[in-house]
N, C-alpha and C positions, 0 to 999 in steps of 0.2 A: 701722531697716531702710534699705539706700541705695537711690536710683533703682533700680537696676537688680533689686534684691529686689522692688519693687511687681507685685504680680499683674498680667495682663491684663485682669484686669475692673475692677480700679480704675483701672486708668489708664485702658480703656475709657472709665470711668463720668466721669472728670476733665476728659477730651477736650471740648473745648469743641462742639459738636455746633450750635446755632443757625448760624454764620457759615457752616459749611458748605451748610449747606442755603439760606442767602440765597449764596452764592456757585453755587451751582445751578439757584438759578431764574435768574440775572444774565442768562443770553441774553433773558429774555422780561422785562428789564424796563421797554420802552415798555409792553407790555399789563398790566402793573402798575401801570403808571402813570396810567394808563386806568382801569383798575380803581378806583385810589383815587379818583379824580377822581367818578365813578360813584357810592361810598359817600359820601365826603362832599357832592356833591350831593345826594342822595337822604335821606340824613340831616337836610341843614339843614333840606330843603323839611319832612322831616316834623314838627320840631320847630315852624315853624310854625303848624305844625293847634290846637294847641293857642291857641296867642294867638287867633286867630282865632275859637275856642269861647267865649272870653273877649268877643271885641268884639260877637258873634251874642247873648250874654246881657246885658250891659252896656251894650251902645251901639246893638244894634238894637231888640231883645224890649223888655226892662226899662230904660226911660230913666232917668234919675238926676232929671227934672224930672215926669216919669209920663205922657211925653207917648205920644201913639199909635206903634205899630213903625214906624221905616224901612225901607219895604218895600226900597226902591233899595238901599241899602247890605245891608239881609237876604240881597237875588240878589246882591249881589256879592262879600259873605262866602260865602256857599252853594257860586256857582260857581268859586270859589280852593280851596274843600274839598272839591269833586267836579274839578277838575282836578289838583290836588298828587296823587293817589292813580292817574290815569291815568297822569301822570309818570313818575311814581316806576315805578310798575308796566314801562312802556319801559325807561326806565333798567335797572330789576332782569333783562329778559331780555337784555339787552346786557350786562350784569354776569357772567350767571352764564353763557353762550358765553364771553365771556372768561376768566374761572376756568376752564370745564371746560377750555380748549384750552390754558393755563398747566397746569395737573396733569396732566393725560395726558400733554403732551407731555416735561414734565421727569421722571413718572414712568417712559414709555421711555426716556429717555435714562440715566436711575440703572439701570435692568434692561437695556438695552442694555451700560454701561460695566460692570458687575459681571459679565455675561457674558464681554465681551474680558479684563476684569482674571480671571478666574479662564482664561483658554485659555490664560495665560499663566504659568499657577504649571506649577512642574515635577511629575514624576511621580509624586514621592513624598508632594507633597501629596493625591492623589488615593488612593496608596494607603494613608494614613493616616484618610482622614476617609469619612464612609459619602454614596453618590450622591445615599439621600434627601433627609438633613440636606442638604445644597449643593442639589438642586432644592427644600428648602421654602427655603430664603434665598432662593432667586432667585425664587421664583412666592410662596409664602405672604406670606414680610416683605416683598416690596416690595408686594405687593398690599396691605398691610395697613397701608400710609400712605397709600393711592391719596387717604381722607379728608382729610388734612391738606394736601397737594398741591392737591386740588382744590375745597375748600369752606372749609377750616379755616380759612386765614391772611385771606381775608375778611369770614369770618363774624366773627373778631377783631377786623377791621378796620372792618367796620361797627358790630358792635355798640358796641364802643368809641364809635365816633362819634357813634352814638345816645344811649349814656349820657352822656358829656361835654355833648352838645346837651341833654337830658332835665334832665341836673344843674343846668348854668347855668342853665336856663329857671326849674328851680323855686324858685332862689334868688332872681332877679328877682320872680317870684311873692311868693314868703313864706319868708325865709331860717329863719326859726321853725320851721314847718314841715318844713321841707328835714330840719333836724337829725332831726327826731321820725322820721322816714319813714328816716333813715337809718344809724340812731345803733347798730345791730349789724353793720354790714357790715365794721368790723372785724375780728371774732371769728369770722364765716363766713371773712372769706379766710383767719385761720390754719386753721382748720379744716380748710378745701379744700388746703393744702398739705399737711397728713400725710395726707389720703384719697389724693391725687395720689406720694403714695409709694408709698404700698400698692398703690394701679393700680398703679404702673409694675411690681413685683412680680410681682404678679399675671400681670400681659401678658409679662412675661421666662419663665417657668413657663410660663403658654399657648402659646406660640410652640415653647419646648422641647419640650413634649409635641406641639406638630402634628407639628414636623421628627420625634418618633419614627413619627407613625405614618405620615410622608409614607416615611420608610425600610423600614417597615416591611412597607408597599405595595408600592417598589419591590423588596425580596428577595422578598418571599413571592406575587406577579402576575407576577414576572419568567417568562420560560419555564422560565428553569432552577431557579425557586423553586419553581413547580409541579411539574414533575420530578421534583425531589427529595423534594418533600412526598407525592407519588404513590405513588414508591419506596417510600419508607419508613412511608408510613399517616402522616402528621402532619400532615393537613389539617385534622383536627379542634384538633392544639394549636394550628395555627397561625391559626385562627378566632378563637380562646379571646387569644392575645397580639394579636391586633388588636381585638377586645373589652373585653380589661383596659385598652390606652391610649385606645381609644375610650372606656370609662365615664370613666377618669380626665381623658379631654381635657373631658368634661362636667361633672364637678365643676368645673372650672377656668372654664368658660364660665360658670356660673352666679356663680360665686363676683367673677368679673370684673364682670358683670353688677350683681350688689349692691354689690359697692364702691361706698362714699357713698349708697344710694338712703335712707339715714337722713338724712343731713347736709340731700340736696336736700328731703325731706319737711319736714324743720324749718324751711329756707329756705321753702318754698313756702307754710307755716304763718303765717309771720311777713310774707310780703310779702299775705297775703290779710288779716289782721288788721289790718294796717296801714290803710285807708284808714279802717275805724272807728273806730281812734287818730285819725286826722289830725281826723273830723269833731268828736269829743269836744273837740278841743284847738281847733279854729275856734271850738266856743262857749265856751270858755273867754277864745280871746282876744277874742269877740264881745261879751261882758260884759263887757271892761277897757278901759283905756284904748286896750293892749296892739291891739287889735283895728281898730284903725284904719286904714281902706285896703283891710279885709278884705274883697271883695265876692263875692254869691253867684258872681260869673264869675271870679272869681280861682280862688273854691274849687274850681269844677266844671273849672276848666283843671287847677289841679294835682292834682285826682286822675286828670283823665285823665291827666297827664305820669306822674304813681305809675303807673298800668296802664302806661302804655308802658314804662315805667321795667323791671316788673317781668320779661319776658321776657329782653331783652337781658343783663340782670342774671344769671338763670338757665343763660343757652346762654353766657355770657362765663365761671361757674364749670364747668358741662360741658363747654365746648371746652379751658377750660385743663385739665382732667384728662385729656380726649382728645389734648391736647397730648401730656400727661407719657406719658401712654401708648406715643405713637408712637413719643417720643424714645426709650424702648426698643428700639421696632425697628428704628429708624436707626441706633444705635449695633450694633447686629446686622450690619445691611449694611455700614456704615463698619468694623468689622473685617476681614471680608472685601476691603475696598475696599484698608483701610491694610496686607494682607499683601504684603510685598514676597518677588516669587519669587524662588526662590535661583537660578536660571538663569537672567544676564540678557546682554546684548552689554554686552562690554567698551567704552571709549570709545575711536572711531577703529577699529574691526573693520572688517573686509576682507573684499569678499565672493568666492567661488571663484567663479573663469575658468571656467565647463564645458567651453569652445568648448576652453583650455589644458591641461586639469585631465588627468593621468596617473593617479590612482588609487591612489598611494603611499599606505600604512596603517600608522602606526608606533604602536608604546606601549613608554616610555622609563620604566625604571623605578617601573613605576605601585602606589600603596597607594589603598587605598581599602576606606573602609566604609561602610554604609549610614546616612545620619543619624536621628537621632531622627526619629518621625513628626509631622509638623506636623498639625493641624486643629485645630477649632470647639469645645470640650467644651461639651458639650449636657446635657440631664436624666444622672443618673448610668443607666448602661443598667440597661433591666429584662432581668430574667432570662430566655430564652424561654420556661421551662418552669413560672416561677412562676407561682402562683395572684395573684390582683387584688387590693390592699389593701383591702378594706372599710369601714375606717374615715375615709374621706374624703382628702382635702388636707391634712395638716399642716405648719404653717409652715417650711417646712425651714431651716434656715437657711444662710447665704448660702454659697456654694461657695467654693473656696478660689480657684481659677480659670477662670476662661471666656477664649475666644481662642485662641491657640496655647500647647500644655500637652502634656505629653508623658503616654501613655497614662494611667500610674499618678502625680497628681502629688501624693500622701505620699512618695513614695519617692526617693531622689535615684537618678537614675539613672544605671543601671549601664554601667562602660566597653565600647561597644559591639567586637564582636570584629575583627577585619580579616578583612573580603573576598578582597580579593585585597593579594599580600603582594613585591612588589617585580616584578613580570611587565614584562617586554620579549620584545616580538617585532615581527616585519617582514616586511610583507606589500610584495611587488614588486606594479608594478602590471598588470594584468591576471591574476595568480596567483589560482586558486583556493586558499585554504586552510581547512582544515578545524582545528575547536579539540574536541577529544574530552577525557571525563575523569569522575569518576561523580557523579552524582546532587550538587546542594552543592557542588560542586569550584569555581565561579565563571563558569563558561565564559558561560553568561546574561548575566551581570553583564559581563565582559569586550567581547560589541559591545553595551551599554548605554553605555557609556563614547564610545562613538565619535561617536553622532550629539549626544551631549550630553543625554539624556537625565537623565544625572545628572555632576557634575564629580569630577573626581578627589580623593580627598585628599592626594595626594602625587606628582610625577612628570609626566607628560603626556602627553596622545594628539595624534598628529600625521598630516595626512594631504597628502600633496603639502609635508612638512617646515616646513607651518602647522599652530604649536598649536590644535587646535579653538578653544579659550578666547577667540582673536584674530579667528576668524572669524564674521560674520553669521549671524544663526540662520535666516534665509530659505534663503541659499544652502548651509547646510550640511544644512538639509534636504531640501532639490530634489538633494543631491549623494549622500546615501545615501538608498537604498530596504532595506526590513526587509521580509519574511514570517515572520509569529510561527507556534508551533506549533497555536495557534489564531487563526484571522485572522477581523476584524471586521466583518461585514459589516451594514450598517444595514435598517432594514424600509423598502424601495422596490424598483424593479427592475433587474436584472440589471446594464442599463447605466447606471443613473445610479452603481451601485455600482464599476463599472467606469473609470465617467465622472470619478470622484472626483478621481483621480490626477491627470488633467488634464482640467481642461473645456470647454477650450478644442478637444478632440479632435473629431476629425469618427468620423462612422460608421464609415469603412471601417480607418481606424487602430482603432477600437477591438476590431473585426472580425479584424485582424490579429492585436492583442493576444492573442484570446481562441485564435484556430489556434496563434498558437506556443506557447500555456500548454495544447493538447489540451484544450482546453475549448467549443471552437464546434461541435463537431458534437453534442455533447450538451445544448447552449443551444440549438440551433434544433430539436430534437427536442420541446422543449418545446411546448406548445399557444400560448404567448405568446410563444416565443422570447426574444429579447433585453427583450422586456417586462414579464418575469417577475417577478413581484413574490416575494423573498427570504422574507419572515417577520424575525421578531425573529430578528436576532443571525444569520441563514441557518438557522435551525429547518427550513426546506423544502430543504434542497438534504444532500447527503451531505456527509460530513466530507472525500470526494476530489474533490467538487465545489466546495466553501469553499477548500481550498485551493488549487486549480487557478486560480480566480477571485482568490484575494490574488493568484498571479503573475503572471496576466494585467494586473493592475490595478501589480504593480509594474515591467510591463514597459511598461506604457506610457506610463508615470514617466518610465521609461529613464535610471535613475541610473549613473554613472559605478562606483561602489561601492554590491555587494548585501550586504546582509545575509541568509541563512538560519538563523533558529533550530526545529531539529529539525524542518523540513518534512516529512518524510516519514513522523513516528513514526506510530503507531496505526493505518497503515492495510494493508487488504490487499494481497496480491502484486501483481494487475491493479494496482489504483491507483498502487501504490504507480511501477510502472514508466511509468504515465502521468502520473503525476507527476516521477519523472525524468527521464523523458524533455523535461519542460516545464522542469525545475529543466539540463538541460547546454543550451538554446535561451537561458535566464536568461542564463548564466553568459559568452555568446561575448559578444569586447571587452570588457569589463569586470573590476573587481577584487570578487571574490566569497569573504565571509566564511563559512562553515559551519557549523551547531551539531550534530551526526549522532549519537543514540546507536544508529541502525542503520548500523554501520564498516562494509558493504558499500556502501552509497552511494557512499562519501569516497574509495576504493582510487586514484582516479584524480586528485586532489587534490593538487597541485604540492607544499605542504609541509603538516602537520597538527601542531599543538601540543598535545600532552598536560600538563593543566592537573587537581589535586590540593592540596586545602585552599588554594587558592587562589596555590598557587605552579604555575610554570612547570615542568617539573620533564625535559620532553624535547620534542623537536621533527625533526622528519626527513620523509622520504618513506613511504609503505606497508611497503615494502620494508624499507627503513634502520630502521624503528622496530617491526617484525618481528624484525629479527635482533638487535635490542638485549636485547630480553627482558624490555622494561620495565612499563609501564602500560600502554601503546597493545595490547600482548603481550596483556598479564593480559585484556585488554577484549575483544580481538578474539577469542580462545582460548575465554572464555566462553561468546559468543555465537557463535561458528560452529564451535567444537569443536576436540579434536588437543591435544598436550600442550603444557604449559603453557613456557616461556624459564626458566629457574632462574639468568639473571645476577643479582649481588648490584646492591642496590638503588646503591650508593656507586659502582659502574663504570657505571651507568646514568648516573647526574648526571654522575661525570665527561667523560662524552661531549658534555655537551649544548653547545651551541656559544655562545659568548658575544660 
């Protein structure tokens, strides 16, 4: 298989994943530095304790001549093993302020950067991959290395230091010994590395199953989750599928949980047995020759050093498993991290002039289809309707691929269709034009194209006779403004929603915004007025009030180039004319694109494009594409009645202007 046949999850899993994450802490590595300094002080000092239990039995208590205790040197051993521990203990709260404020701070910054890196993937990544999956990456996995960020790399760090001190100490002691006390810790560290696979396993799977049911949360709590579940009576299944990945996310928890707690019982077995080796083995060598040098303060120091021994020991195998775990979830967020978005500024892009900017809209013979859908593959989706597996977790085995993967990836995929199929047209500037055509025709997809939302596959959109492609994605945002047929409005109030556009706006401009979009005398009707707190998504406000409020908000943008997609659909007569009446206030100075499938809005609409399977197919005035008989005909006939144009469809095209 060549490079480019490698899955995403192996090359994932290949990625060299340490270097980065020391390349991450790098800003904070004076308090690093600090840190170490910290452990290995604290370390040496403790390794002393022990010699000193040796000189308190040997050379104070128990003289070698039998003479009476040195009281003097007793307080002065005593008081070096009641201050090492005061020390130490200082050091250790300056330790661990410094760790917490190294972890926290670099875990904001990976959840900060992961957030700017995903504002900047294009749209289709978004409409490929589900909101919850992308909020559990961003809050569950990174919260879920906060451990190793903030405790782990020095718990490593000390304990390590304590063992190496612990080590040498007790070979100085009795190198005989040393061996007997340590003569399996071979066979534990292979151990600890296949248990340290299976974590990571395990935790790959755990994670999968949270991002289900963090998605899960967000469809089925959303407002329109509830809604719909309402509508339809499915509030009980939809209990039942947050249930089924709830029990399943608790097999996972437990199953995590047990990984190794065998290995560490036998560890823990074998380091408690140990010092009653060691004493068997002192009188053995207390009987030989062998045993020379051996004194009761030798022994009673190196079994304290064995006890000390024996912790560090313990949390050096659990941190490294804790390790292997997290590297999981690193490599989780480091996918997300390494997606490069497919919309990015060209080098040397040019930002628009506003102060210059004419409002010119061209599309030069444009192709274009929708690309494959990029996202994360997660657990394979469970079914909403299915019943819970009962029989546990079974090993699944390993997926083909995680990363970016195209829905279905057994299947190769299929050649996607074309969108739109060689389209040119030209919009003057300050022309209002309208793009009519049915359901599917492209016309969406058509000002999609414009602000870059998505790039062309073939051909180019040009506006002021700069390829979009060439221009800054700042200024070509600040230069088109969009109202979609449903517009976005977040949970806060009226005017921070308003305020969005520009924040820099003062009151009284935003107050202006809202009179020419017919939206302020029904704002301050309100009991809070302009402080109205909106609800999820504008749930509190009407579907003529959401939209009156996008225009408001995209008038006080004040882009040079509007977009409208199907402002006006769905709503009643009243509205509808108070909405256009906000939608021709939109339209003055400016170059204003239209998406209408109510054709009485558009009649006054400088040129209108009729647009069908994705081609262009007529374009004219109200009038001129009336008496053609074409599509705009067929459209307009339907919905407001009178008999239908019967030119053949081949005199239609041939009129269309080129």
């Amino acid at each position: 298989m060549s490079p480019s046949d490698a899955s995403p999850r192996t090359a994932a899993e290949r990625a060299p994943v340490i270097p980065r994450i020391t390349r991450m802490l790098a800003p904070y590595r004076t308090q690093m530095i600090l840190v170490g300094v910290a452990v290995v002080v604290s370390a040496a000092l403790t390794s002393v304790v022990p010699f000193l239990t040796r000189a308190v039995f040997d050379d104070a208590l128990f003289r070698p001549d039998g003479g009476a205790p040195r009281l003097g040197l007793l307080a002065w051993l005593v008081g070096n093993m009641i201050a090492i521990p005061v020390v130490t203990a200082g050091i250790g709260i300056t330790q661990n302020w410094l760790t917490a404020t190294i972890g926290n701070s670099a875990m904001a910054d990976l959840r900060g950067d992961l957030f700017a890196h995903l504002q900047k993937m294009e749209l289709a990544f978004f409409t490929g991959t589900k909101t919850g999956v992308i909020q559990s990456r961003l809050a569950n996995d990174v919260s879920g290395v906060r451990t190793v960020l903030t405790d782990t790399a020095t718990t490593i760090l000390q304990n390590s230091v304590t063992v190496i001190a612990a080590f040498v100490s007790m070979i100085i002691l009795s190198w005989q010994l040393t061996i007997l006390a340590l003569v399996l810790m071979p066979v534990f560290v292979s151990v600890q590395v296949q248990v340290g696979r299976r974590r990571q396993r395990v935790a790959r799977r755990t994670q999968e199953s949270l991002s289900e049911m963090t998605a899960i949360t967000e469809e089925a709590l959303s407002v329109s989750g509830i809604l719909l579940a309402k509508v339809f009576n499915r509030s009980e299944s939809e209990v039942e599928r947050y249930r089924g990945e709830n029990r399943r996310q608790t097999r996972l928890q437990v199953q995590a949980a047990m990984t190794g707690r065998t290995f560490f019982a036998v560890v823990q077995t074998f380091f408690a047995v140990t010092p009653a080796l060691v004493y068997l083995a002192a009188g053995i060598m207390l009987g030989s020759s062998s045993g020379t040098g051996l004194t009761a303060g030798t022994l009673v120091a190196f079994t304290t050093l064995q006890a000390r021994l024996q912790m560090p020991l313990l949390q050096l195998m659990r941190v490294s498993l804790d390790v292997q775990t997290s590297l999981a979830l690193f490599r989780r967020i480091f996918e997300y991290l390494d997606l490069e978005p497919a919309i990015t500024e060209r080098p040397g892009a040019v930002p628009l002039d506003r102060a210059t900017m004419r409002g010119e809209v061209e599309l030069r013979d444009v192709w274009f289809r929708y690309p494959e859908p990029r996202r994360l593959t997660e657990a394979p989706a469970r079914d909403r309707f299915a019943a819970d597996d009962p029989h546990g977790v079974p090993e699944a085995p390993e997926p083909r691929e995680t990363g970016l993967a195209p829905v279905d990836a057994d299947a190769p995929p299929a050649e996607p269709s074309w969108t739109l199929r060689g389209v040119s047209l030209h919009v003057e500037p300050g022309q209002l034009a309208a793009i009519v055509g049915p359901t599917g025709s492209g016309k969406t997809t058509t000002t999609y194209l414009i602000p870059r939302f998505y790039d062309v596959t073939d051909g180019s959109v040009r506006i002021d006779d700069h390829d979009v492609r060439d221009l800054t994605l700042g200024s070509l945002a600040d230069a088109v403004g969009t109202v979609t047929q449903e517009p976005y409005l977040f949970h806060g109030t009226i005017r921070d929603n308003l305020a969005y556009a520009r924040p820099d706006a003062t009151f009284d401009e935003i107050v202006q915004a809202a009179r020419d979009a017919n939206i302020h005398d029904t704002i301050v009707s309100f009991s809070d007025g302009y402080e109205t707190i909106t609800g999820e998504r504008g749930y509190r406000l009407s579907g003529g009030e959401k939209q009156r409020l996008a225009i408001a908000r995209v008038l006080l943008m004040d882009p040079p180039v509007l977009i409208l997609d199907e402002a006006t659909s769905a709503l009643d007569t009243e509205t509808e004319r108070l909405v256009q009446e906000a939608l021709e206030r939109a339209t003055r100075g400016r170059t204003t694109i239209a998406i209408a499938h109510r054709l009485s809005t558009i009649r006054a609409a400088d040129v209108i494009f009729g647009i069908e399977h994705g081609e262009l197919v007529e374009q004219g005035t109200h009038d001129e594409l009336l008496a053609l008989g074409g599509l705009y005909a067929r459209l307009y006939v339907e919905q407001l009645g009178g008999a239908e144009p019967t030119r053949p469809a081949a005199a239609r095209r041939a009129d269309l202007p080129v």
